[in-house]
C-alpha positions in Angstrom: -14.2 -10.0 19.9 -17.6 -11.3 19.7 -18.2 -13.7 16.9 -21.9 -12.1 16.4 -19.5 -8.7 15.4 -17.3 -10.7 13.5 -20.3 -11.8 11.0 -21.9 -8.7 11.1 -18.6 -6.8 9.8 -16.1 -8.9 8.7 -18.0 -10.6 5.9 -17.8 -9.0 3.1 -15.5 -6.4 4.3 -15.1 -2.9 3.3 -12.5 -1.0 1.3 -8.9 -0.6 2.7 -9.0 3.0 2.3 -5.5 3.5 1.4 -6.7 6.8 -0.5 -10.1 8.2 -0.8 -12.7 8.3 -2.7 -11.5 4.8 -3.7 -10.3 3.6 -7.5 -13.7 1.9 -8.6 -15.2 5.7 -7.8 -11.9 6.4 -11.1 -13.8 7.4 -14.7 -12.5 8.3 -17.8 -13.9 12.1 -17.0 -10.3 12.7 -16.0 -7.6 11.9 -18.1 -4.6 12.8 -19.9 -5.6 16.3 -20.6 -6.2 17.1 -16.6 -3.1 15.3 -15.7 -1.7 17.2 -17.9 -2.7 20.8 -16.4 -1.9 19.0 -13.0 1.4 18.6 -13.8 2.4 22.3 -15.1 0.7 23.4 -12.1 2.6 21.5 -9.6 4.4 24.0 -7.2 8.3 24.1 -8.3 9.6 23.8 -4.4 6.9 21.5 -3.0 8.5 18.0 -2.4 6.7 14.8 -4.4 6.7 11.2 -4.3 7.2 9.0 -6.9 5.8 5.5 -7.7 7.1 3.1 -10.1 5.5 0.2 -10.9 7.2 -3.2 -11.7 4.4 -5.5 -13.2 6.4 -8.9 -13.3 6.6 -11.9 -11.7 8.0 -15.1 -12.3 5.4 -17.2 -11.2 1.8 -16.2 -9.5 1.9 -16.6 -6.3 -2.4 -17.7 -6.5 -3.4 -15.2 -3.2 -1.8 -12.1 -4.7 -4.4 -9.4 -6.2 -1.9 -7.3 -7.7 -1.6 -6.0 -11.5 1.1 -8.3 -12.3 2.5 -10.6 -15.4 4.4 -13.9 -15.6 7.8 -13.3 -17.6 9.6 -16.4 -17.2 12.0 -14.5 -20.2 13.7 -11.1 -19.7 12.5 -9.8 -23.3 9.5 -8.4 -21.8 10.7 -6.7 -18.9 13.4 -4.7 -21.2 11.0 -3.9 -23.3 8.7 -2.3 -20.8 11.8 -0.6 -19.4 12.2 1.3 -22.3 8.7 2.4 -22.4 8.9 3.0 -18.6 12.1 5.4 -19.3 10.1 7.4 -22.6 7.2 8.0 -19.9 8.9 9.3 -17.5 10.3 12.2 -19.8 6.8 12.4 -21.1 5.9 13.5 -17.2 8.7 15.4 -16.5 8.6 17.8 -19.5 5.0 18.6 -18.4 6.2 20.3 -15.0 8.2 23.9 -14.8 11.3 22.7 -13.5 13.2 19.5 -12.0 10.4 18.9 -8.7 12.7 18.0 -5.7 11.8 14.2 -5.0 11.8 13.4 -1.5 10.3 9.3 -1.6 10.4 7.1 -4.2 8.6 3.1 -4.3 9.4 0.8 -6.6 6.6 -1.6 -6.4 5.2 -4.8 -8.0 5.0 -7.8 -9.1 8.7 -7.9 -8.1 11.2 -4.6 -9.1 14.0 -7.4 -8.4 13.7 -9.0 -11.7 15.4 -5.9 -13.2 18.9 -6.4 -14.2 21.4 -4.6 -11.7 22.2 -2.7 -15.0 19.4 -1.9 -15.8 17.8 -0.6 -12.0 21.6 1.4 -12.0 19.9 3.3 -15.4 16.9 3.7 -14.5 17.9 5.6 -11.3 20.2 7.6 -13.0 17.4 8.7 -15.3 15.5 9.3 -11.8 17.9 11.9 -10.6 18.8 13.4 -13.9 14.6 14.4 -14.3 14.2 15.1 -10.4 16.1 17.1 -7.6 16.5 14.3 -5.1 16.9 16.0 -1.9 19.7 15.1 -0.1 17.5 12.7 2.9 15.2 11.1 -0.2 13.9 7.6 1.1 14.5 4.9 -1.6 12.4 1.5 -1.1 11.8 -1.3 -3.4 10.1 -4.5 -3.1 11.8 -7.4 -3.0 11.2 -11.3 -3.6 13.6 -13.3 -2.0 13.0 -16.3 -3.9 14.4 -14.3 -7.0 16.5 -12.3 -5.3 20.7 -11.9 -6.2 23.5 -10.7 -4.8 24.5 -8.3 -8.1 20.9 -6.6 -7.4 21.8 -5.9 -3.8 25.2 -3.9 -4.8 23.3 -2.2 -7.6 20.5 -1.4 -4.7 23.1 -0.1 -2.0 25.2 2.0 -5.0 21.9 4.0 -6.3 21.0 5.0 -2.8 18.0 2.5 -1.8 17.7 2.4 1.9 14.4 0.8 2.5 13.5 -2.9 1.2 9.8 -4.7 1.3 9.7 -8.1 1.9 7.1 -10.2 1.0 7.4 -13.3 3.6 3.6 -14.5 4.2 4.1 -17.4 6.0 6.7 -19.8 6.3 4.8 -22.8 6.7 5.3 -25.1 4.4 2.2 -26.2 3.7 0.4 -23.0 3.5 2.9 -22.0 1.2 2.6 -25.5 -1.5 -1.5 -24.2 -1.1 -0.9 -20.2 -2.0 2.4 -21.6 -4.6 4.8 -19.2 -2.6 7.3 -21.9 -1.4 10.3 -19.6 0.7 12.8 -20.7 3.3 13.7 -18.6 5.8 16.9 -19.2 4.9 16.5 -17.4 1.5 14.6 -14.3 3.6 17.5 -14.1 5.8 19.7 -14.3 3.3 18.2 -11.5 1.3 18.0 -9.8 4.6 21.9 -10.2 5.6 22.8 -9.2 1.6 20.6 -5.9 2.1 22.1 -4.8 5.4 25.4 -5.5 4.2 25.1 -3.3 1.0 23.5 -0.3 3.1 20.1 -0.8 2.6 19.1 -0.4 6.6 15.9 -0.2 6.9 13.8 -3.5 6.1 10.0 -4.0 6.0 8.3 -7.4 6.0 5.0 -8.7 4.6 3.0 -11.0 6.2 -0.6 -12.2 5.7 -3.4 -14.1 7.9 -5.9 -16.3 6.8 -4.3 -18.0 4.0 -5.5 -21.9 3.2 -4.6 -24.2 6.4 -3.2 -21.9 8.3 -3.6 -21.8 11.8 -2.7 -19.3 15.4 0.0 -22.1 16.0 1.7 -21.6 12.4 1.1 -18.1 12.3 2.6 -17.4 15.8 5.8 -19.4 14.8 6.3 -17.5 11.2 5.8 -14.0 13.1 8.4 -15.4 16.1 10.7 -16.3 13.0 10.3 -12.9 11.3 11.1 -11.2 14.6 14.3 -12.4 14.8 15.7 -11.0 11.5 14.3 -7.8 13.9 12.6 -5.8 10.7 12.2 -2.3 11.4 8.4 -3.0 10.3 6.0 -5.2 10.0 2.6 -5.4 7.8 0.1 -7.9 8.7 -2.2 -8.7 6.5 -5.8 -10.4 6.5 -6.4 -12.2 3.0 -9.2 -11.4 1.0 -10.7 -14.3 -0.9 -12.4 -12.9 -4.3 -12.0 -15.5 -6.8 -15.1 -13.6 -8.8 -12.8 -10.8 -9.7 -9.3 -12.3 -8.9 -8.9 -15.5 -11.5 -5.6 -16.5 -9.7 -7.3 -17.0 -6.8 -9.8 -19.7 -8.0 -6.9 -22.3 -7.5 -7.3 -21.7 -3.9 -8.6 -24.5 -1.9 -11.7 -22.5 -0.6 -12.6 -25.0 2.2 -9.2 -24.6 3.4 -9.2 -21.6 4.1 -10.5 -20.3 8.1 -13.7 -18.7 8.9 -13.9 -15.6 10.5 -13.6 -16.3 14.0 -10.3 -18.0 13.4 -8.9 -15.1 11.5 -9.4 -12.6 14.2 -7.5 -15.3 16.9 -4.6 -15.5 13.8 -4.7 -11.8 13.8 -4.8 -11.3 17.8 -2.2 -13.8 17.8 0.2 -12.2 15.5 0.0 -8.6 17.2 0.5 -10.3 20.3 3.7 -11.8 19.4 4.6 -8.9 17.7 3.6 -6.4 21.0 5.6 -9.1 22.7 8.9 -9.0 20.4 8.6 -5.3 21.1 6.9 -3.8 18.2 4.4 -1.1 18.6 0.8 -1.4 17.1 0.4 1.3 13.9 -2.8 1.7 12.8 -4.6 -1.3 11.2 -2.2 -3.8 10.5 1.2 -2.0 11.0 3.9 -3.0 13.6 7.2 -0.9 14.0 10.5 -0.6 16.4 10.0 2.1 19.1 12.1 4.2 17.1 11.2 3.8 13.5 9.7 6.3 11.7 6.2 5.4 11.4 6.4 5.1 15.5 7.7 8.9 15.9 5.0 9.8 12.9 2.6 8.2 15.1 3.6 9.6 18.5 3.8 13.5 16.6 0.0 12.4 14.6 1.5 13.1 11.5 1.0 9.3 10.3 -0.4 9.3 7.1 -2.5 6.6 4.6 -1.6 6.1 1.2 -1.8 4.1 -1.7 1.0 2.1 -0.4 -0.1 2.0 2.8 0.6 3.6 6.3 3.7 6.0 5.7 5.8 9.2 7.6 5.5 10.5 4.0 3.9 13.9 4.3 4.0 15.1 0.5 0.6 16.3 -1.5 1.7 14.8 -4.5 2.7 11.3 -5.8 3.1 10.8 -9.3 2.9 7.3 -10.6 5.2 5.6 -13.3 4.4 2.4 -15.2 0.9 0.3 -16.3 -1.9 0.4 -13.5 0.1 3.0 -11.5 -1.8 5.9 -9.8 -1.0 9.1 -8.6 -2.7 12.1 -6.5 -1.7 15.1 -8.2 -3.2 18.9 -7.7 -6.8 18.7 -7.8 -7.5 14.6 -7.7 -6.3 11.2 -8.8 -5.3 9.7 -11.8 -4.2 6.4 -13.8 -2.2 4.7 -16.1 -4.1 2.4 -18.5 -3.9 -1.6 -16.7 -3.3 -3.5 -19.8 0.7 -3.4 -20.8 -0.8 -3.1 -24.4 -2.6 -0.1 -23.9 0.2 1.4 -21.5 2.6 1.1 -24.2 1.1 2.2 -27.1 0.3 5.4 -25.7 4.1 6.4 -24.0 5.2 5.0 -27.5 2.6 7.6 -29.5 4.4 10.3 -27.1 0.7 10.3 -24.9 0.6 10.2 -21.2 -1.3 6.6 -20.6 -3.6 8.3 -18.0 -6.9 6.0 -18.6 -8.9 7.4 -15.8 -8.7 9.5 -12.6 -11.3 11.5 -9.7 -11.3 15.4 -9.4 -11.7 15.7 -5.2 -14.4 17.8 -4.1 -15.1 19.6 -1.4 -17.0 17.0 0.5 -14.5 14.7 -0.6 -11.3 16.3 0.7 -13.0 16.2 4.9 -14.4 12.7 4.4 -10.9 12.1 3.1 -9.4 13.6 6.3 -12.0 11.8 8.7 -11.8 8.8 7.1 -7.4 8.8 7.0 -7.3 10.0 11.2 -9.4 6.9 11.5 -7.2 4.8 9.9 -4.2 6.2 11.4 -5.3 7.5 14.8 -8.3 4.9 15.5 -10.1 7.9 16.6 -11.1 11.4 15.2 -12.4 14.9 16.2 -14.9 15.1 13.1 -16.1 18.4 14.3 -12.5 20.1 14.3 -11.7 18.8 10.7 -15.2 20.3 9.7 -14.3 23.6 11.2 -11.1 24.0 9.7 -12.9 23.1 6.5 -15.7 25.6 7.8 -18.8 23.2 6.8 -21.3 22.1 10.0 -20.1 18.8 11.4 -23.8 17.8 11.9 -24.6 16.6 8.3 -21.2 14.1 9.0 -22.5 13.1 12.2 -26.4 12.9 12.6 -27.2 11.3 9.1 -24.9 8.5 9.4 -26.3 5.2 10.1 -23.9 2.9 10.2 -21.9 5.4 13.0 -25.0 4.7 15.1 -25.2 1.2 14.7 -21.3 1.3 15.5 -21.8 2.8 18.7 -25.1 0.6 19.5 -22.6 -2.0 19.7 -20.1 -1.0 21.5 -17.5 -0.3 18.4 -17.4 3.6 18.8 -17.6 5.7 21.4 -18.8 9.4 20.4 -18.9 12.8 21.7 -18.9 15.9 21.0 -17.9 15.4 17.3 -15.2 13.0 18.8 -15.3 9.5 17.9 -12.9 6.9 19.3 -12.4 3.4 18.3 -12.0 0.7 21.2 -8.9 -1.2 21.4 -10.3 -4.4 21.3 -12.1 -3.9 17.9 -9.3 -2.3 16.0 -9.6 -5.2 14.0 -12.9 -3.6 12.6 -11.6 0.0 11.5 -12.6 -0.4 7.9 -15.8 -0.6 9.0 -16.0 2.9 10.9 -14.4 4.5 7.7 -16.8 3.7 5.7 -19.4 5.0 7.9 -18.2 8.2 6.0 -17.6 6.9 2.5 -20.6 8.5 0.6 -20.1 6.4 -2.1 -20.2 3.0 -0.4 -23.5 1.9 -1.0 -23.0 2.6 -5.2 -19.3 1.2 -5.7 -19.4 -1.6 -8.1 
């Protein structure tokens, strides 16, 4: 890729348009009371998702943007179970009847820090509130680093079938510089505990670059990963934003590469990856010819959410826990960020819904055009307008940045249809947000 496109859009880079409109577009217009009427009008046979939210860690790893706390004691984490548990009987009484659950996430921080005990209750509670249908996908997030045995039985015995793997690199001294020091021989030990205990399907995370890293070391950590032969892979660029991320201002910034060398760490990795015999999922997703985000692929039923590239085909995901968020009925919503705040609502018998986006019309298609993108690297913008029955033209004709796109050789359109060239799939983000109207006012 030419390093005069690299500059152009690479630097600062757009949103990753895992939903949209995108949170910053969130007010407090929405809130409790919408999430509310959301809720009682959720279909009673419509399959959801559910999201819970695990905001602990026990240290920072200092490239991670996620809502996340250091507990080095287990006196916060029970406590924020309980308030966890009294919120999601808050939600459920809000709906007509048990809704049949067919995926659940526990994200983070790290879920893992939960006491086996205490992730064998909270699953019960799960079931009792929700009809999991019999095929339900259960995945949690998992640090190896803090990672038991005891948590792996409690895993396999509640019916968790996918695990997330946060990996990054295994070079040791990218890993002193982002304060993530793993072996692989604690990955593959996780790993070999999963898959014994049932939990089949494994994911892992890695990320490109990170201070010192280089093609060599990232090449060897993605040759490495490969043969502990995940079912996926996610491949991650890092993004540097010590203005709004504090954690990240302990980050060597001269360290870390420039632009060209990030795209030869990405090519790299997908190479090796392509080579291993992964196939190439969207962005930044790699999968086994026969996983599931492959077939949802082949069949263009690949979808984009908050959590990234997913098979998962529901309308609704309701999120548990502080900073959680949710797409129910008519938009987005919420929780409040802060623990504090999260807590003292659930404990006041309040949903903690802080701030959400009611969709419109407009932004249900760009929505669409802006997820087949993500998914498909191309789009037919003038069949998604028709089934929307709204002219194509105004999507098409009064977009600059498509035209500068295709003036260099990003794009090719006709006829309503744009495709993406395979050599600059590296750049997607920045065709999306040739359709994101509220781009140029996002704070």
């Amino acid at each position: 890729m030419p390093t005069s496109i690299l500059a152009k859009y690479s630097d600062p880079g757009p949103p990753w348009y895992t939903i949209y409109p995108t949170a910053p577009q969130f007010s407090a217009a929405v809130g409790a009371e919408a999430y509310e009427h959301w809720l009682r009008e959720l279909p009673a046979k419509d399959a959801i998702s559910l999201y819970i939210h695990i905001p602990f860690c026990r240290s920072i790893c200092w490239y991670c943007g996620c809502p996340t706390n250091i507990a080095r004691l287990d006196a916060p984490i029970l406590h924020y179970l309980a308030v966890l548990r009294d919120e999601i009987g808050l939600v459920s009484e809000q709906t007509r009847q048990a809704l049949p659950v067919s995926d659940v996430h526990f994200g983070g921080g790290s879920p893992n820090l939960i006491e086996p005990a205490e992730f064998l209750g909270l699953m019960e509670l799960l079931r009792r509130r929700f009809a999991f249908v019999e095929t339900a996908a259960v995945a949690v997030e998992i640090d190896p680093r803090t990672f038991t045995l005891g948590m792996a039985e409690a895993l396999g015995a509640t019916g968790v079938n996918r695990a997330s793997i946060g990996i990054q690199s295994f070079d040791p001294l990218v890993q002193k510089a982002i304060n993530r020091v793993q072996s692989e021989g604690q990955t593959a030990a996780a790993v070999e505990n999963l898959r014994r205990n049932g939990v089949s399907r494994i994911n892992f995370d890695l990320i490109y670059g990170l201070p010192h890293q280089t093609v060599k070391s990232c090449v060897e950590t993605a040759t490495a990963a490969v043969a502990m032969r995940p079912n996926q892979l996610a491949v991650f660029g890092y993004s540097h934003i010590p203005s709004a991320i504090k954690n990240q201002r302990l980050i060597e910034k001269t360290a870390l590469p420039d632009n060209a060398a990030r795209a030869e760490q990405a090519a790299a990795v997908a190479e090796t990856l392509v080579a291993a015999g992964y196939r190439e999922i969207g962005l930044d997703h790699f999968a086994l010819p026969g996983d599931e985000l492959t077939l949802a692929q082949k069949a263009g039923r690949l979808r984009r959410n908050s959590l990234g590239y997913s098979a998962d085909t529901c309308k609704t995901l309701i999120g548990f826990g502080a900073s959680a968020i949710g797409r129910v009925g008519e938009g987005y919503v919420q929780n409040e960020v802060a623990l504090e705040s999260y807590s003292r609502h659930i404990s006041a018998g309040r949903l903690a819904t802080s701030k959400g986006h009611r969709l419109t019309d407009q932004d249900r298609v760009r929505a669409t055009i802006i997820e087949r993108l993500m998914c498909d690297l191309q789009v037919d913008v003038a069949a998604i307008c028709a089934a929307h029955g709204l002219d194509p033209v105004p999507f098409l004709d009064t977009v600059e940045r498509l035209a500068m796109l295709a003036d260099d050789g990003i794009v090719d359109v006709e006829n309503g249809f744009i495709r993406v060239r395979h050599d600059y799939r590296f750049v997607i983000r920045a065709v999306a947000a040739a359709f994101d109207a509220y781009l140029d006012r996002s704070p």
